[in-house]
C-alpha positions as CSV (number, residue, x, y, z in Angstrom):
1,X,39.6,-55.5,-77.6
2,X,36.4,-53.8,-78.7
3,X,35.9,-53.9,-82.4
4,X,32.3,-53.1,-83.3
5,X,31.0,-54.2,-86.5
6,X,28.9,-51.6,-88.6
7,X,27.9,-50.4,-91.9
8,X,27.4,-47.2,-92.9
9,X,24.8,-47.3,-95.1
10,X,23.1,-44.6,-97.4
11,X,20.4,-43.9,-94.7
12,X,22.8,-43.2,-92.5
13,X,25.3,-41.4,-94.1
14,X,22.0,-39.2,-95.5
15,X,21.3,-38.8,-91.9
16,X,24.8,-37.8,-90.9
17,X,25.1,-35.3,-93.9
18,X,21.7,-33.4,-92.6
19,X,22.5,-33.5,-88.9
20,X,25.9,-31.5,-90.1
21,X,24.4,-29.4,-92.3
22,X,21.5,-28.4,-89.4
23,X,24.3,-28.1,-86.7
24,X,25.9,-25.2,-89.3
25,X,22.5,-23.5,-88.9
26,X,21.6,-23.9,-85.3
27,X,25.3,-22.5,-84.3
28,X,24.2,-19.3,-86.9
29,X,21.5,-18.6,-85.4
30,X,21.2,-15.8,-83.9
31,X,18.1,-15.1,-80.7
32,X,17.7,-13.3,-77.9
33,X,19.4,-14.7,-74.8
34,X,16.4,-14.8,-72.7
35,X,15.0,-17.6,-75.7
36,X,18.0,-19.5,-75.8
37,X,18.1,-19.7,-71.8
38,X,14.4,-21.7,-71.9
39,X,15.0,-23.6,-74.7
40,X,18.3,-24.9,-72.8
41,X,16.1,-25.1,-69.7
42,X,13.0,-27.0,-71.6
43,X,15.9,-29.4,-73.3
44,X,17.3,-30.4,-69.7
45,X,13.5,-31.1,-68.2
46,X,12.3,-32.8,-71.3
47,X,16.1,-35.3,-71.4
48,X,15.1,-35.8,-67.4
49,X,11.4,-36.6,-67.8
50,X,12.1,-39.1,-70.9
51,X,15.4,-40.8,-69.9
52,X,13.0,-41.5,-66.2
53,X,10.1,-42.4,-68.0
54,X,11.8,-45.0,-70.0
55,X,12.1,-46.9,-67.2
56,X,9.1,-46.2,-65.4
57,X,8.6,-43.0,-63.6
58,X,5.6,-41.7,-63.1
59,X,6.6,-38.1,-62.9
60,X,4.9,-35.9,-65.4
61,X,6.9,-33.0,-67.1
62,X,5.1,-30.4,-64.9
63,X,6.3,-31.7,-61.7
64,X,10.2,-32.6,-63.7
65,X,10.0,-28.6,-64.3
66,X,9.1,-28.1,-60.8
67,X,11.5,-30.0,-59.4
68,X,14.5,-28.5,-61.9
69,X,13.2,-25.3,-59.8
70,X,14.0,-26.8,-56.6
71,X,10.0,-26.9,-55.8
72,X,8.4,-29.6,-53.5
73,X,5.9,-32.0,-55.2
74,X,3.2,-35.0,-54.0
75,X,5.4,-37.9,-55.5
76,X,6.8,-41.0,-54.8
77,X,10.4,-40.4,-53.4
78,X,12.1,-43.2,-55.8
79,X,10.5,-41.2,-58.2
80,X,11.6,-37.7,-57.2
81,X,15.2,-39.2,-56.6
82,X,15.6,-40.6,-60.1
83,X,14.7,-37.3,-62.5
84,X,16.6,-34.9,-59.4
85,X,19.8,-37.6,-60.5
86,X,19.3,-37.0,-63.6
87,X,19.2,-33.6,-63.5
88,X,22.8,-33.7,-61.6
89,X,24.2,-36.3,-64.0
90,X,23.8,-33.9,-66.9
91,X,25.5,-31.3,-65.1
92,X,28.4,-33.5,-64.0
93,X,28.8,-33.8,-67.9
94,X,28.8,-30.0,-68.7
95,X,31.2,-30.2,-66.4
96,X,33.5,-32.6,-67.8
97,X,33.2,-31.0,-71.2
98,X,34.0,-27.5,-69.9
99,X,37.0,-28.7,-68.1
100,X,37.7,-30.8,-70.8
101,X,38.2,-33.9,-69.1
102,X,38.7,-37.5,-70.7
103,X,36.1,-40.1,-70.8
104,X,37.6,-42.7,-68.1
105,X,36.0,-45.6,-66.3
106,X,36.0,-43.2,-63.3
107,X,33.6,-40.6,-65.5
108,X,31.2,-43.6,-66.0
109,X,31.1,-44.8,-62.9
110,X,30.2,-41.7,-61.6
111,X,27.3,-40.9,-64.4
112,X,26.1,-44.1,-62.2
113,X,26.7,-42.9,-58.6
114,X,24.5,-39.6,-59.6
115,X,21.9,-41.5,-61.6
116,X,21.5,-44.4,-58.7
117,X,21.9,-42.2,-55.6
118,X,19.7,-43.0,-52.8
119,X,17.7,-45.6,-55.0
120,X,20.4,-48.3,-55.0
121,X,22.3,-49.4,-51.7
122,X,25.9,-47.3,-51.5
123,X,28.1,-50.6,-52.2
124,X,25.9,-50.7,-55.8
125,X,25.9,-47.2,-56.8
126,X,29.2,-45.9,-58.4
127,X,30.3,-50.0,-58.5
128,X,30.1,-52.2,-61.1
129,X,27.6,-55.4,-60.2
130,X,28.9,-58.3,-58.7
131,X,26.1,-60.9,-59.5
132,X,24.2,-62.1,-62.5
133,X,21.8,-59.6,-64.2
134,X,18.5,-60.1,-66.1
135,X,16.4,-57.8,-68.1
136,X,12.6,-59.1,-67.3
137,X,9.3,-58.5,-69.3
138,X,6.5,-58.6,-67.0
139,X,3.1,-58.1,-68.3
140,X,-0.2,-58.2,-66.1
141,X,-1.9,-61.4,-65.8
142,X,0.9,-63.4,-67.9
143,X,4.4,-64.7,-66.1
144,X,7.4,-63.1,-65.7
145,X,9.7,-63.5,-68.7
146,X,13.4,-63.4,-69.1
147,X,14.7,-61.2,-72.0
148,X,17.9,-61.0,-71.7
149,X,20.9,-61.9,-69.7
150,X,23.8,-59.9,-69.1
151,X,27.8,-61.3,-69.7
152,X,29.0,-62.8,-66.3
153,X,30.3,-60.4,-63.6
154,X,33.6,-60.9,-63.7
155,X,33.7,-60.2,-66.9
156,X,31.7,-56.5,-66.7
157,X,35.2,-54.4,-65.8
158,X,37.1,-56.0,-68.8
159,X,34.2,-55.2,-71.2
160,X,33.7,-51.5,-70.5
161,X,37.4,-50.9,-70.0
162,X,37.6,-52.0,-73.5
163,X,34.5,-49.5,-74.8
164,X,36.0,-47.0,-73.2
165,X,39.5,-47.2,-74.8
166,X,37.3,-47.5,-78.2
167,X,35.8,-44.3,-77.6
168,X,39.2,-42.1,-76.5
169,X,40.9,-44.0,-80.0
170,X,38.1,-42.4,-81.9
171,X,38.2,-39.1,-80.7
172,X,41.5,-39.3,-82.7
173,X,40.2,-40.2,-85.7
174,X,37.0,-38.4,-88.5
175,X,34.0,-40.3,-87.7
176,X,31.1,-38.9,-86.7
177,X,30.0,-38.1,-82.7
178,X,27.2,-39.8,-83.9
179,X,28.3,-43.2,-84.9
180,X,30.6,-42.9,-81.4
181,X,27.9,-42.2,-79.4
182,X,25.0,-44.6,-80.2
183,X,27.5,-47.1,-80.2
184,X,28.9,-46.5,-76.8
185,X,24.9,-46.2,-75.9
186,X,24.0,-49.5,-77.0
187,X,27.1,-51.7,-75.9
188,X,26.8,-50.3,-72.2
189,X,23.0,-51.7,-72.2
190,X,24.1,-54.9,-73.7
191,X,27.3,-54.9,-71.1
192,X,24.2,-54.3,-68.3
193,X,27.2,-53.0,-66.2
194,X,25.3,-52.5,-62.8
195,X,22.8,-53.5,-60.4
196,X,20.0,-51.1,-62.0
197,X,20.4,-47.4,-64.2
198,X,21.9,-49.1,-67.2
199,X,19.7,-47.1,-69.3
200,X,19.8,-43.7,-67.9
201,X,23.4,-44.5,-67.7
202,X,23.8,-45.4,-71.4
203,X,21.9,-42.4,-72.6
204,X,23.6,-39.8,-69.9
205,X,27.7,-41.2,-71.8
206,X,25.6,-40.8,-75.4
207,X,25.1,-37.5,-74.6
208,X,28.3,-37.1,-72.7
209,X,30.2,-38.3,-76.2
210,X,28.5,-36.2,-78.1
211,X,28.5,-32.6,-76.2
212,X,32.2,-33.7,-75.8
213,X,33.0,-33.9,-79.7
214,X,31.5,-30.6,-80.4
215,X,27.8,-32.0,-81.3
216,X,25.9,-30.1,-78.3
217,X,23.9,-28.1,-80.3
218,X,24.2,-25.3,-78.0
219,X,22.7,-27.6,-75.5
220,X,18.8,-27.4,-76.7
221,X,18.1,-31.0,-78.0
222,X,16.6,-34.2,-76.0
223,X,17.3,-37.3,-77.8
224,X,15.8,-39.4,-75.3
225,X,12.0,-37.7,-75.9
226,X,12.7,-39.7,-79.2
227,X,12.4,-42.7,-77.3
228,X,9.9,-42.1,-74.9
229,X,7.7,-41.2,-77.8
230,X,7.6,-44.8,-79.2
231,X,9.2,-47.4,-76.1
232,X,8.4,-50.5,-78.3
233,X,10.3,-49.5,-81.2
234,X,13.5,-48.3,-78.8
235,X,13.8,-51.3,-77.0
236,X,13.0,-53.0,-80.6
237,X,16.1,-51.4,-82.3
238,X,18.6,-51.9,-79.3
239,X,17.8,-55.5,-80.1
240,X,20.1,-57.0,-77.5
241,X,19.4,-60.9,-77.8
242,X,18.7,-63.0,-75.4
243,X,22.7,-63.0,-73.8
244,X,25.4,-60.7,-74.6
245,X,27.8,-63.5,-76.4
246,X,24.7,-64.8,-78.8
247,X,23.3,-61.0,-79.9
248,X,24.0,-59.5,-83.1
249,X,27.4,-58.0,-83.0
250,X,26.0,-55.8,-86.3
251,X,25.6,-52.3,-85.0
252,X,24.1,-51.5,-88.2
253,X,20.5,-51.5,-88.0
254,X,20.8,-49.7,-84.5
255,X,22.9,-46.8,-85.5
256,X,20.3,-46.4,-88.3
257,X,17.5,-45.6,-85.5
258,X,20.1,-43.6,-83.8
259,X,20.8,-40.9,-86.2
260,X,17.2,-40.9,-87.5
261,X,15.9,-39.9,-83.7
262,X,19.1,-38.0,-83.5
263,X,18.1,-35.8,-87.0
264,X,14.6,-35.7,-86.3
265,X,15.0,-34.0,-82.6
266,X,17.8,-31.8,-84.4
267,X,15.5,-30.7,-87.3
268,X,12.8,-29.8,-84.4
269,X,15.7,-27.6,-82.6
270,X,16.0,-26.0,-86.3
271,X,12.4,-25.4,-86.4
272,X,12.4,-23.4,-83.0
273,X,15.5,-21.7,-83.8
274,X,13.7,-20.5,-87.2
275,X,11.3,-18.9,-85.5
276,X,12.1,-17.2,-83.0
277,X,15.0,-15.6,-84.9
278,X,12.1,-14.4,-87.5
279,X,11.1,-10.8,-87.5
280,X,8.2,-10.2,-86.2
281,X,5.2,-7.2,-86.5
282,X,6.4,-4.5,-83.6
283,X,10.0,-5.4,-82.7
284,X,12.5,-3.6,-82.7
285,X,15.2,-5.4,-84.6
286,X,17.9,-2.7,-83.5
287,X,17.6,-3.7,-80.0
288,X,17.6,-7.6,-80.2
289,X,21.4,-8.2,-78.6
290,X,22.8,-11.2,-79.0
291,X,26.0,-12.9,-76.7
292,X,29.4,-14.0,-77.6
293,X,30.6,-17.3,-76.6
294,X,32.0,-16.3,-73.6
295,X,29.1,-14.3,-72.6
296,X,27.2,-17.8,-73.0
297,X,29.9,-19.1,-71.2
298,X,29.1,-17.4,-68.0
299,X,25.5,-18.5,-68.7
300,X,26.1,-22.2,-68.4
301,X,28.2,-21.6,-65.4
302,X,25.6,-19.9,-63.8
303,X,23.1,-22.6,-64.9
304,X,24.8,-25.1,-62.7
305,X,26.2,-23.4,-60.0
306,X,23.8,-20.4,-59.3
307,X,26.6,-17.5,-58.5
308,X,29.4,-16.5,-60.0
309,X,32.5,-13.7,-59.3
310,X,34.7,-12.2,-61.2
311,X,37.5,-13.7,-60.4
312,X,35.8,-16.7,-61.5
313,X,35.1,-15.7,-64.4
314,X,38.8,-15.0,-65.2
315,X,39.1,-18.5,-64.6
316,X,36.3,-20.0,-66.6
317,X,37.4,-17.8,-69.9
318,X,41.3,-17.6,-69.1
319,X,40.9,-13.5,-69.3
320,X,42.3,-10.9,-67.7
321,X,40.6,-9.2,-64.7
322,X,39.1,-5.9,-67.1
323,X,37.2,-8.6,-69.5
324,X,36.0,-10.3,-67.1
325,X,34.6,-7.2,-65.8
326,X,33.0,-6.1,-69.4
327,X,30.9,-9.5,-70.2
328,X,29.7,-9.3,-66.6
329,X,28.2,-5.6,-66.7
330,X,27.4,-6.2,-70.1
331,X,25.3,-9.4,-69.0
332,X,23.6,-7.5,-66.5
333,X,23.2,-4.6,-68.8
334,X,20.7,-6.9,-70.9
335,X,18.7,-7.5,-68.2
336,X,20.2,-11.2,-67.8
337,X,21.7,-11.4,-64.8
338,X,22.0,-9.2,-61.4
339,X,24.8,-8.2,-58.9
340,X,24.2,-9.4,-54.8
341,X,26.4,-8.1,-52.1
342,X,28.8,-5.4,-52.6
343,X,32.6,-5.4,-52.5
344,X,35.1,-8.0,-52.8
345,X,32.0,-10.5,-51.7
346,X,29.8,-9.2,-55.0
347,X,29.0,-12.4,-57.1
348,X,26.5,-12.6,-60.1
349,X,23.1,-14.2,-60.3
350,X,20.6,-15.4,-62.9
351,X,17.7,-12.8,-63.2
């Protein structure tokens, strides 16, 4: 049985306290659709770029961008494979929250199978790792150095079958997404469950925790630029030891760096939000429309499938045929999105 030890100190309840208080305001706010759609869009290249870059891609934000827009670029193909994984891996989690679906083995082990695809062998990706696991510093000119050594295989299905039984009790009980999630984040790098992705994997079910328990803050923060800003101090607060049964059990000093990175890149998603729902010289505050939740709904659907119909939209928002209809026209009305083929073969589109 998992049983993580932790404190929660007055750092991190301080934290915790702010990050609620900003959620309140970043759900208020109120801008323009077209602001919230690249902010969204700017959240999901900048998570891809920095979750990558962690682990050493060499792509730059530019060409992450350009590939989110299905563009051809000069790159490596490893590289061009891990951030267009990533890029599916955080879909695959919209769609597990939209459906709500539970957190199972089978939900992490395909986070994996997207983030690995095509840059590990098809018997590694998806499939827990059946040999010993290092985590090696190699620095030019000095030897090869061994970190940190993962808990035996045989042991790997046991371990996380036990996390993720942790997480689905907590969703039962008040504590904090936060707390849940950088908890889940650090254990499945300690657990070092697979072959290779264990990071991108870790921070993909951190995400996946928190968008689940409410705390996706409409989808426009990147907690992993947090990281990528400073590497050293990352890998320096994960702290995992030099083998999983001799590191710190004490999740305390961890889930300290956690929710600061977590506040500071939600006080930055304030910040925009503050701005571009100022007034400003010359607009015309009358027109500014703003969209329900089911309007935004639609939105994220169309985000990850690129088309929709009406009579999916019945389905995504469990309405009847006639409101469907209405948030459609009204959608389009904005300028937002546009109708292709006529008919009973109509669908919608992003503009």
């Amino acid at each position: 049985m998992f049983k993580p030890k932790y404190e929660l100190t007055n750092r991190i309840v301080k934290m915790l306290i702010a990050i609620a208080e900003a959620r309140s305001v970043i759900e208020r706010a109120k801008i323009l659709p077209k602001h919230e759609l690249r902010l969204r869009r700017q959240a999901l290249v900048r998570m891809s770029h920095s979750s990558t870059a962690i682990e050493g891609n060499q792509l730059n934000i530019y060409e992450v961008e350009a590939l989110l827009g299905r563009k051809k670029i000069d790159a490596p193909e490893r590289d061009i494979f891990e951030v267009q994984n990533y890029i599916k891996a955080l879909k695959y989690i919209e769609e597990i929250v939209q459906e709500k679906k539970q957190i199972t083995e089978k939900v992490l082990l395909k986070i994996h199978k997207l983030v690995t695809n095509k840059t590990l062998p098809k018997e590694q990706a998806g499939h827990y790792r059946t040999s010993p696991v290092y985590v090696v510093s190699r620095r030019l000119g000095l030897p090869s150095e061994v970190m940190y050594t993962g808990p035996e295989a045989k042991k790997v299905s046991k371990l996380c079958a036990d996390l993720i039984a942790w997480i689905a009790e907590r969703e039962k009980e008040d504590i904090s997404p936060v707390i849940v999630a950088g908890i889940a984040h650090q254990e499945i790098a300690a657990i070092h469950p697979f072959a290779d992705g264990n990071g991108r994997t870790a921070r993909a079910m951190a995400t996946l925790i928190l968008y689940k328990q409410g705390y996706d803050f409409r989808k426009l923060f990147a907690l992993e630029d947090f990281y990528n800003q400073d590497r050293q101090n990352y890998y320096k607060a994960i702290n995992l030891g030099k083998t999983y049964f001799e590191r710190s059990v004490d999740f305390t000093p961890w889930l300290e760096y956690f929710a600061l990175g977590f506040k500071e890149e939600i006080d930055n998603v304030k910040n925009k939000l503050a701005s571009l729902s100022a007034w400003k010289i010359g607009d015309d505050i009358n027109s500014q429309i703003y969209l329900d939740a089911d309007q935004m709904k639609i939105l994220d659907f169309l985000e990850r499938l690129g088309r929709v119909s009406v009579s999916e939209v019945v389905d995504i928002l469990g309405c009847p045929k006639r409101t469907a209809q209405f948030h459609l026209q009204r959608l389009k009305k904005i300028g937002t999105i546009k109708q292709v083929g006529k008919g009973p073969a109509s669908a919608y589109v992003l503009k």
